[in-house]
C-alpha positions, 0 to 999 in steps of 0.5 A: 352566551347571549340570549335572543329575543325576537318579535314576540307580542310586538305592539305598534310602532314604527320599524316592528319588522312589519310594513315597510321599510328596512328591516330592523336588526336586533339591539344589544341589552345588557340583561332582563328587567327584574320587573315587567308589568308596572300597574297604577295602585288601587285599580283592578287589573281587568280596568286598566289600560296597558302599554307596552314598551319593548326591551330595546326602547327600555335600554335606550331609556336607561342608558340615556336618562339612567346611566346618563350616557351620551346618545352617540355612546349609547348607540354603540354600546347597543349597536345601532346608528344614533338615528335608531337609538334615538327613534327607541329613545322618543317612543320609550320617552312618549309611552311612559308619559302618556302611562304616568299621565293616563293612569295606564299599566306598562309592560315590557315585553317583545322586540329584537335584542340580543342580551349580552350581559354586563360587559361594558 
């Protein structure tokens, strides 16, 4: 049975079912990442600055520069137009660089998925 996520702890960005615009439909994810919180080595917690990625920008990122799908299919496979999926794509791609380049932690956490599961 699928699990459903919904806007908890959603941090900025565009189409967070805040503001204008259409609302924003849930996306499917394939599961939960094992590991959600990613902190630079060597600096206390109560020091670093966090960004946070949601679970749909995380599996645009792995389905595309992971799995090395095409953006087309990996809209399909999570449900949404190519524009979406690649609107999740370039805010995932943009909070990792400014993380990895900054020093800051990630967390991955909220948005509008439905998890289904390895079902490909």
């Amino acid at each position: 049975m699928p699990r459903y996520g919904r806007e908890h702890g959603h941090r900025g960005g565009r189409g967070g079912g805040h503001g204008r615009g259409r609302h924003r439909g849930a996306r499917w994810i394939s599961a939960m990442p094992p590991i959600a919180n990613f902190q630079p080595f060597g600096i206390p917690p109560e020091h670093v600055k966090v960004i946070y990625i949601t679970l749909e920008e995380l599996e645009a990122l792995r389905l595309v520069d992971l799995e090395g799908m095409q953006q087309e299919e990996a809209a399909y496979t999570m449900g949404v137009s190519r524009k979406s999926l690649w609107n999740d794509l370039k805010s995932a791609r943009r909070k990792v660089a400014e993380a990895l380049v900054n020093g800051w932690a990630i967390r991955i956490e909220g948005g509008n998925y439905i998890v289904r599961g390895d079902q490909r």
